[in-house]
Each structure stands twice: as structure tokens, then as C-alpha cells.
Steps between C-alpha positions, in 0.01 A plus 500: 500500500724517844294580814684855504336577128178389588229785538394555835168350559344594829217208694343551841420151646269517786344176724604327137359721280616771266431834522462798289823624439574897524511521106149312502380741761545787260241375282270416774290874452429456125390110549149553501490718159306423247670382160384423177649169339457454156610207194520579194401298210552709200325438168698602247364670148159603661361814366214693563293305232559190703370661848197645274391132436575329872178314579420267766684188432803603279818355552781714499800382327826550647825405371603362820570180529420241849691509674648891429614742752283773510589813713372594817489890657404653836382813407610521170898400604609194328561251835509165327423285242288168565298192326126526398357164703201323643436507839195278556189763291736782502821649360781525675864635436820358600738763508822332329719805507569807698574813308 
């Protein structure tokens, strides 16, 4: 792409470091909002017959496989899709794809 077709991308540099630009700016009154993030690992087939008998200790079966995007929302909007992984006793997600 020639330097004439390339979008505009605006940076503030100041004593060596970059600055919010006026398009980050915009977002700057809505950055402390709360949001609700949310990955979803859907189990296929389940009825209500199969929540009737959840107990402590049952595996749920999924028909994902390791390594399987699942899909990730912020509030309910689709955002991404991302990897099921350990992350020392916890689970993390690496998002592998924006939506």
C-alpha cells in the first residue's frame, strides 16, 4: 500500500512518549464503565432432564475439543473467539480471533 493510500493514523509523542491521540480521547469518558465479559462453552444436547440430575461432581460433556475456539462476548456482543488454557490454578483464555 503507497504512503498516499495508507489510512491516516494520528500519534502524539511527548518527552519520548506517546500520547493519547484525539480519537483515543473520545473514549476517555466511558473508560471506567463497567462491562460484563463472558466465554462461552456450550454443551450441546442438554435438556432439562440433564440439569434435573447436576450434582456436585458431574462432569459436563462438551463436544469441544482442546484446543477449540470458544466465543467470547462483552455484554452479550460477540468480540472474539479464544483458547480454553491453564494459567498456573486457573483458566485463562487466549483470544485467537477478533470478530
Amino acid at each position: 500500500m503507497s504512503a498516499a493510500a495508507a489510512p491516516a493514523v494520528e500519534k502524539n509523542v511527548q518527552d519520548g512518549k506517546q500520547t493519547p491521540s484525539s480519537e483515543d480521547a473520545r473514549w476517555a469518558p466511558v473508560l471506567g464503565l463497567a462491562c460484563q465479559i463472558t466465554v462461552d462453552l456450550p454443551v450441546p444436547e442438554f435438556c432439562v432432564s440433564d440439569f434435573l440430575a447436576l450434582r456436585v461432581g458431574k462432569v459436563l460433556g462438551t463436544h469441544f475439543g482442546v484446543g477449540r475456539d470458544v466465543p467470547v462476548r462483552v455484554n452479550g456482543t460477540l468480540i472474539s473467539w479464544g483458547e480454553l488454557e491453564a494459567s498456573g490454578k486457573k483458566i485463562a483464555v487466549r483470544l485467537t480471533e477478533l470478530a
